[in-house]
C-alpha positions as protocol buffer text, in pm:
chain_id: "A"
residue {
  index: 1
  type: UNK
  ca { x: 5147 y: 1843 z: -2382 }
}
residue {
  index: 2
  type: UNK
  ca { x: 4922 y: 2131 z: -2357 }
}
residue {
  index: 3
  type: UNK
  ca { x: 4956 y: 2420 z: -2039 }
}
residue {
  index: 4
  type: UNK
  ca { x: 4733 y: 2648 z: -1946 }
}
residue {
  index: 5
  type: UNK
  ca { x: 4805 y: 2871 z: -1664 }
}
residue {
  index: 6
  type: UNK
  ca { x: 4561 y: 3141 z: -1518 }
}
residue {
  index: 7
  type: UNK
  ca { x: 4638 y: 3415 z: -1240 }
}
residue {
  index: 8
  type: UNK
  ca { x: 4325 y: 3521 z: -1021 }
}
residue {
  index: 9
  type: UNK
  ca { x: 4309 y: 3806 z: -751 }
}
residue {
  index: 10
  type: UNK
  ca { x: 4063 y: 3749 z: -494 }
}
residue {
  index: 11
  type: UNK
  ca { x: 3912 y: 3989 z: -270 }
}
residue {
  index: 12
  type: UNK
  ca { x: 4162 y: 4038 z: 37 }
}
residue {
  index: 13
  type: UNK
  ca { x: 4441 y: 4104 z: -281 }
}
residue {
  index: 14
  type: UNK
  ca { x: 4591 y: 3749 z: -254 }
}
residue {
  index: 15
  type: UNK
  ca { x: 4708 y: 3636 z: -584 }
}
residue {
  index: 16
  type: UNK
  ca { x: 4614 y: 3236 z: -695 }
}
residue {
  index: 17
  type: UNK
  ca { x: 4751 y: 3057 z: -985 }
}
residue {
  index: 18
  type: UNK
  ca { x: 4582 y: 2765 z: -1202 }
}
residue {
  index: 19
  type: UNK
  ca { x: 4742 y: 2573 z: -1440 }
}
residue {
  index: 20
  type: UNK
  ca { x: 4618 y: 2345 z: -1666 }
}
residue {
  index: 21
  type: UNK
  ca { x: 4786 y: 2008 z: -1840 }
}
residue {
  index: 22
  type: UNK
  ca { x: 4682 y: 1777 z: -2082 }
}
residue {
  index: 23
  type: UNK
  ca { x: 4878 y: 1420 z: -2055 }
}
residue {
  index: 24
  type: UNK
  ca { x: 4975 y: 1400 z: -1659 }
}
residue {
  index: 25
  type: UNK
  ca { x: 5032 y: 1078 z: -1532 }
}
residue {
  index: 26
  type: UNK
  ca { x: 4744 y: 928 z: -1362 }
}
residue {
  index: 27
  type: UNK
  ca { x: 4859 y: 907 z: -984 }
}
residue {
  index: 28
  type: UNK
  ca { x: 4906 y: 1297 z: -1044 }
}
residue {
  index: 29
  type: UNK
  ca { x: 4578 y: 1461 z: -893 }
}
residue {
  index: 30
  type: UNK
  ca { x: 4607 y: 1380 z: -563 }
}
residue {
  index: 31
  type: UNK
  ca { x: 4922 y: 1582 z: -413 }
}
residue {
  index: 32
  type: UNK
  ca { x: 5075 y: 1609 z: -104 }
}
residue {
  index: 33
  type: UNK
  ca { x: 5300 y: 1750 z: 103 }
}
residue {
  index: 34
  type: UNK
  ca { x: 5476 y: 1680 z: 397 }
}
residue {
  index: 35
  type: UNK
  ca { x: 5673 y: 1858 z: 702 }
}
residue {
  index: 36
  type: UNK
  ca { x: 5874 y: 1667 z: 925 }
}
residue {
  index: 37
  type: UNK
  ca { x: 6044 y: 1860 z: 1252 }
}
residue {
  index: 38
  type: UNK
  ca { x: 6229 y: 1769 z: 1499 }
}
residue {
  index: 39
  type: UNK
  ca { x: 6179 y: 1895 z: 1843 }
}
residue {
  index: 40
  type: UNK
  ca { x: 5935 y: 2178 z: 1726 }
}
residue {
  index: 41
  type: UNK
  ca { x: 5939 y: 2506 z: 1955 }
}
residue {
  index: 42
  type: UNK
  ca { x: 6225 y: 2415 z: 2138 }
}
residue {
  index: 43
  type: UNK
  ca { x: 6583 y: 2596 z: 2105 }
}
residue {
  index: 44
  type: UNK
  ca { x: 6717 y: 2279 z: 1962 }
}
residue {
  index: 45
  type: UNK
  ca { x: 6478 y: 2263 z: 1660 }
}
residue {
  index: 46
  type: UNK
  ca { x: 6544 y: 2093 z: 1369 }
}
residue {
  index: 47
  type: UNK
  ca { x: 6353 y: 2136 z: 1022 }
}
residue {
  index: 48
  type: UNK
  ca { x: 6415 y: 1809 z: 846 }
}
residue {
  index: 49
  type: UNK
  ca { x: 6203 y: 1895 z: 506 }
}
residue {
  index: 50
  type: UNK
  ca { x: 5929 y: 2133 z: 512 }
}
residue {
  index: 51
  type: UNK
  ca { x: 5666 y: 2104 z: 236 }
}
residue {
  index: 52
  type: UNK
  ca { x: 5816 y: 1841 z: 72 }
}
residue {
  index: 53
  type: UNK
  ca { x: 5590 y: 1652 z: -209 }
}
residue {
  index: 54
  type: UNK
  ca { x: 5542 y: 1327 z: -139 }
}
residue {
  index: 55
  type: UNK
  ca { x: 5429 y: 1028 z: -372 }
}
residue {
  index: 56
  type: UNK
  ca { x: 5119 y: 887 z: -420 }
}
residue {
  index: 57
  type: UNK
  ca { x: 5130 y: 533 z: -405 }
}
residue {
  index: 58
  type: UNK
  ca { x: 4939 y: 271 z: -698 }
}
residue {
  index: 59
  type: UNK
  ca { x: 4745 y: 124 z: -347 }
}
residue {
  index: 60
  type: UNK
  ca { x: 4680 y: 460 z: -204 }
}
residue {
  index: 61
  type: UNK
  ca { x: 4557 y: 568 z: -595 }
}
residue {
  index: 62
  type: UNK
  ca { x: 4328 y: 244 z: -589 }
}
residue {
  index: 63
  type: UNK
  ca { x: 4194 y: 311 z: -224 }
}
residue {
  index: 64
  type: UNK
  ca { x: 4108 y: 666 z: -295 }
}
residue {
  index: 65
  type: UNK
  ca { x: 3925 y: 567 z: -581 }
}
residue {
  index: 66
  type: UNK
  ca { x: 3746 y: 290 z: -437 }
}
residue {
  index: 67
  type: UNK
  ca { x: 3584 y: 558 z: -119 }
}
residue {
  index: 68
  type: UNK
  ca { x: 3505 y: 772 z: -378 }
}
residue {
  index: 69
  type: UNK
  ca { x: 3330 y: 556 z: -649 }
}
residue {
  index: 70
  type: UNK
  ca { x: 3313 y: 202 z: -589 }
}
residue {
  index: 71
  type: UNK
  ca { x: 3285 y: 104 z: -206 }
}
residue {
  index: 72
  type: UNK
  ca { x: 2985 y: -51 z: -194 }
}
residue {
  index: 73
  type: UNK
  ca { x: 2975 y: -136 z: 184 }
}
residue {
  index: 74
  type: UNK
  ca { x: 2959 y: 76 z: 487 }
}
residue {
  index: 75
  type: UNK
  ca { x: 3309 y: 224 z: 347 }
}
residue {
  index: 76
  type: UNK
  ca { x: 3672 y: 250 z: 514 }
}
residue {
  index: 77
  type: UNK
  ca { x: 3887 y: 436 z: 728 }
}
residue {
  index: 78
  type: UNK
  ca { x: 4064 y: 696 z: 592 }
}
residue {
  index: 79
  type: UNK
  ca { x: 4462 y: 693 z: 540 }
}
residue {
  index: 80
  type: UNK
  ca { x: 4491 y: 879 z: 861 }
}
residue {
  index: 81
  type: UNK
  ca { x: 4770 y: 691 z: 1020 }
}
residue {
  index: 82
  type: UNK
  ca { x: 5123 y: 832 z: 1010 }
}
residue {
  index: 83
  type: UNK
  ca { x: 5421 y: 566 z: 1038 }
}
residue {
  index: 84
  type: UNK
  ca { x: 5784 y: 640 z: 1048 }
}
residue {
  index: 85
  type: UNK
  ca { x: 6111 y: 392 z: 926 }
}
residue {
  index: 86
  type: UNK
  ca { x: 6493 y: 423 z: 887 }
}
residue {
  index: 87
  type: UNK
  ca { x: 6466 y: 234 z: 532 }
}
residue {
  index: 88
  type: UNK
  ca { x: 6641 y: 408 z: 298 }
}
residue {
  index: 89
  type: UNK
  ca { x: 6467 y: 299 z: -14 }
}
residue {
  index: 90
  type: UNK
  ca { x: 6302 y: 634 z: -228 }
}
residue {
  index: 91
  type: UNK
  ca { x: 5926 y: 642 z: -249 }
}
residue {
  index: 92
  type: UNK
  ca { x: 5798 y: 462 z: -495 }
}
residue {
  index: 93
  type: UNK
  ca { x: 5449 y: 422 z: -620 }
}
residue {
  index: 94
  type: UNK
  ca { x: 5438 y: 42 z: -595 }
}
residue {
  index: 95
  type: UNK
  ca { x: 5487 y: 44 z: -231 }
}
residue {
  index: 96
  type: UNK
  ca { x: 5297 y: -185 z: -31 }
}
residue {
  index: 97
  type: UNK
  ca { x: 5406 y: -151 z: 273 }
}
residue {
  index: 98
  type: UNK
  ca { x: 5667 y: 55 z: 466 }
}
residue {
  index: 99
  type: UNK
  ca { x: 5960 y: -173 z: 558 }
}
residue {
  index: 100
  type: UNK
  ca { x: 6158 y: -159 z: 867 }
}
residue {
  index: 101
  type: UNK
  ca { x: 5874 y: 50 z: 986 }
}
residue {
  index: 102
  type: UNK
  ca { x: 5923 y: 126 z: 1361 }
}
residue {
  index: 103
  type: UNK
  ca { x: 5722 y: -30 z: 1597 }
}
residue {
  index: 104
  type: UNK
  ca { x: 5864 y: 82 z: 1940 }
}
residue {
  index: 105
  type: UNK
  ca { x: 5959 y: 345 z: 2191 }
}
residue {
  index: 106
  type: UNK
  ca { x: 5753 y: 588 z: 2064 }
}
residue {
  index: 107
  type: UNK
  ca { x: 5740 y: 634 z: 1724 }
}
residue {
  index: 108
  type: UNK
  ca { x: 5498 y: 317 z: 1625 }
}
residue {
  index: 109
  type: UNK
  ca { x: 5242 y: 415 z: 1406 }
}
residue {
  index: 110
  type: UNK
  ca { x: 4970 y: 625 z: 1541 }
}
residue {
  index: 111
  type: UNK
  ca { x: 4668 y: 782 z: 1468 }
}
residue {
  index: 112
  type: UNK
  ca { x: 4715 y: 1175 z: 1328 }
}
residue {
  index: 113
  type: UNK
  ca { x: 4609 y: 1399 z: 1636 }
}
residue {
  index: 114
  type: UNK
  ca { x: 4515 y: 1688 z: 1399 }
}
residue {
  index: 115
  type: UNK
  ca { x: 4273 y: 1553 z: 1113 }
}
residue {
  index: 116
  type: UNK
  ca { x: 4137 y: 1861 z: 975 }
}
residue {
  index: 117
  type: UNK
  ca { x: 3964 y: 1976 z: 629 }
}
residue {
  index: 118
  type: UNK
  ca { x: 3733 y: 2281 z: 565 }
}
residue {
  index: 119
  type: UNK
  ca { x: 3419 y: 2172 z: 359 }
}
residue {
  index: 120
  type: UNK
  ca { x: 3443 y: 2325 z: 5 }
}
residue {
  index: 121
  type: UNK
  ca { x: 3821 y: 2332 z: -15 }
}
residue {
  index: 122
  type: UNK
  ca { x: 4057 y: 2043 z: -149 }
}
residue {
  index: 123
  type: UNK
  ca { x: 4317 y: 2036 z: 115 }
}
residue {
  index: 124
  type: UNK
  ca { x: 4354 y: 1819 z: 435 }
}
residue {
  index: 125
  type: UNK
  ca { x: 4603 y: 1807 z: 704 }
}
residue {
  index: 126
  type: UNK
  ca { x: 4708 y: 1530 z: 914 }
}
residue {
  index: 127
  type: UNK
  ca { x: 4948 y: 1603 z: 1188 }
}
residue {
  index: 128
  type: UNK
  ca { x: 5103 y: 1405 z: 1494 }
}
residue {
  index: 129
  type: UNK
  ca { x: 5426 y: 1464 z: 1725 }
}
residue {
  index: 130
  type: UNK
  ca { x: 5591 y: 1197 z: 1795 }
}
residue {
  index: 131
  type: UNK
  ca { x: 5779 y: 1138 z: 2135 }
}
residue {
  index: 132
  type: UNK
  ca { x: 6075 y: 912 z: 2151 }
}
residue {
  index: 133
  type: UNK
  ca { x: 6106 y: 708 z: 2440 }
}
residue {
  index: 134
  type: UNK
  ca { x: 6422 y: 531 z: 2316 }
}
residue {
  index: 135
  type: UNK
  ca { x: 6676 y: 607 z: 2083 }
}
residue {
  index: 136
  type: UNK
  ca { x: 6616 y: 588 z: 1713 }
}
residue {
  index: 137
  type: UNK
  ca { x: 6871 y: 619 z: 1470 }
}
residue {
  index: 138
  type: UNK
  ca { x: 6842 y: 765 z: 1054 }
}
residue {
  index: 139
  type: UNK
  ca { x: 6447 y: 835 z: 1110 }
}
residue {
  index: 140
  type: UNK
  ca { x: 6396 y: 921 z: 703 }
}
residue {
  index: 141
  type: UNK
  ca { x: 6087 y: 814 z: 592 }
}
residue {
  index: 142
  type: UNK
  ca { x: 5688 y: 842 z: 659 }
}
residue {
  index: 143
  type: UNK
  ca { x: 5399 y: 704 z: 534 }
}
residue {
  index: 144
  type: UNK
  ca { x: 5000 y: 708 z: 567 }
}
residue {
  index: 145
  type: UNK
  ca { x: 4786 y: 394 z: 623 }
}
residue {
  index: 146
  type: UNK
  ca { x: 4464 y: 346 z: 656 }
}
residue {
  index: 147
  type: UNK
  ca { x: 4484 y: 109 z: 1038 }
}
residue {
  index: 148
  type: UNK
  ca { x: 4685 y: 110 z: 1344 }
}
residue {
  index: 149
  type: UNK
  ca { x: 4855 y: -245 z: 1295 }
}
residue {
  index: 150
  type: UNK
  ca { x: 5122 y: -279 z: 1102 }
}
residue {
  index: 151
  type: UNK
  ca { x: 5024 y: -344 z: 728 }
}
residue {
  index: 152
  type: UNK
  ca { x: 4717 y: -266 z: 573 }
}
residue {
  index: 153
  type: UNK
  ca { x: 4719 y: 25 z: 290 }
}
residue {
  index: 154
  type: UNK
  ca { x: 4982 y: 258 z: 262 }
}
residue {
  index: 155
  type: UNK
  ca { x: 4830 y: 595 z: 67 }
}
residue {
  index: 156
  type: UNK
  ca { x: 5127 y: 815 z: 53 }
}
residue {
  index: 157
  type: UNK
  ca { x: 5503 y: 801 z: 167 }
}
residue {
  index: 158
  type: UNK
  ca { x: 5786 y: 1048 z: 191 }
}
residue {
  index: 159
  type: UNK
  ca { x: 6187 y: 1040 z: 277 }
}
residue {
  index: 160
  type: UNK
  ca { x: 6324 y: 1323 z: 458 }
}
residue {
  index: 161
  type: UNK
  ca { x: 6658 y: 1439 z: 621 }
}
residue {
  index: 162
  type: UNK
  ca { x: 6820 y: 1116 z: 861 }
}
residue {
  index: 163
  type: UNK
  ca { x: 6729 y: 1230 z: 1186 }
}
residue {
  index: 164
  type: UNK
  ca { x: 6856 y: 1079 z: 1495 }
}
residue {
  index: 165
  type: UNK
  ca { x: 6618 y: 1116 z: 1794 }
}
residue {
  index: 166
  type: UNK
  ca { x: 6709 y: 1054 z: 2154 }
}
residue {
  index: 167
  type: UNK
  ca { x: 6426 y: 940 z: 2459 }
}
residue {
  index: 168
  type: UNK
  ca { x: 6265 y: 1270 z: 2512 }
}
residue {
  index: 169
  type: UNK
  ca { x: 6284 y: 1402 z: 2169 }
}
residue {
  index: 170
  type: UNK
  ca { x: 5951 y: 1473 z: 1931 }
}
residue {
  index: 171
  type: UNK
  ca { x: 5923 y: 1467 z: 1548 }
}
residue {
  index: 172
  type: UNK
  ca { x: 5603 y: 1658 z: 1410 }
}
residue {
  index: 173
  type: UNK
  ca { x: 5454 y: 1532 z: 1109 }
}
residue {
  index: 174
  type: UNK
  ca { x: 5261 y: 1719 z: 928 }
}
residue {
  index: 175
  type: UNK
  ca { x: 5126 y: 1567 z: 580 }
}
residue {
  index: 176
  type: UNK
  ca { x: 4861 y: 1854 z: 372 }
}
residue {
  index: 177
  type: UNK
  ca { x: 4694 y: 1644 z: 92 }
}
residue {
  index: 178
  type: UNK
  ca { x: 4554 y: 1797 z: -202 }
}
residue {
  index: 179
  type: UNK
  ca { x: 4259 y: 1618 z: -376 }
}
residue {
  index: 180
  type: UNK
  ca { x: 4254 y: 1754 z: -746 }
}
């Protein structure tokens, strides 16, 4: 394997760094990360992972791909749903779906209420709280689809500290996907 790695200054001082590899596995380009905290600016907060990489899934890889460079019809909706489940299974890029996702009180999968991405960079952010209306016990893992129902194709998925949340209590998500 081959590295390159290259340190830039930009104008305001801020320091980047690029790096280079020959031989990365192919679900490699697209990155992600993902924050997940529990009742966020409240004196009980909770930071359950913060920045976390998640995994790419082979569907999510295949997806991407296909809105890119082969979608030949009006085109999809983007993997902008975020769903939540107490499975404790690790990511894994042959996911299909996210079992045991949740589906009540709550924290069913939802829409992100923050969809943002500034033309001419490679980053996007996807955010929604989540309010529980019921209790949920060992909340640990989120995902991001590309529809509201349950099922259809899961892009990226993460586990995270077990969180127990009573009725009342929020969970932000916040995924920032790299493209490149």
């Amino acid at each position: 394997m081959t590295s390159c790695i290259e340190h830039t200054s930009t104008i305001d001082g801020a320091h980047t760094k690029t790096s280079k590899q020959k031989g990365l596995k192919d679900n490699s380009m697209i990155k992600g990360f993902v924050t997940m905290i529990k009742n966020e600016g409240r004196a009980d907060e909770q930071i359950l992972c913060k920045h976390k990489p998640n995994l790419l899934t082979d569907d999510g890889r295949d997806y991407a791909i296909a809105q890119f460079y082969t979608n030949t019809s009006a085109g999809g909706v983007g993997e902008n749903f975020i769903a939540l489940t107490v499975n404790t299974a690790a990511a894994s890029t042959d996911s299909t779906l996210l079992t045991g996702e949740i589906t009540t009180n709550g924290l069913e999968r939802a829409l992100a209420t923050t969809i943002s991405h500034s033309t001419g960079t490679n980053s996007t952010t996807l955010a929604k709280t989540f309010t529980a209306s019921g209790t949920h016990t060992a909340v640990q893992k989120s995902a991001t689809f590309n529809q509201l129902a349950v099922g259809g194709t899961i892009a990226h998925e993460a586990v995270f500290t077990p969180v127990t949340l009573a009725s009342s209590d929020t969970l932000a998500v916040t995924w920032t996907l790299t493209l490149g």
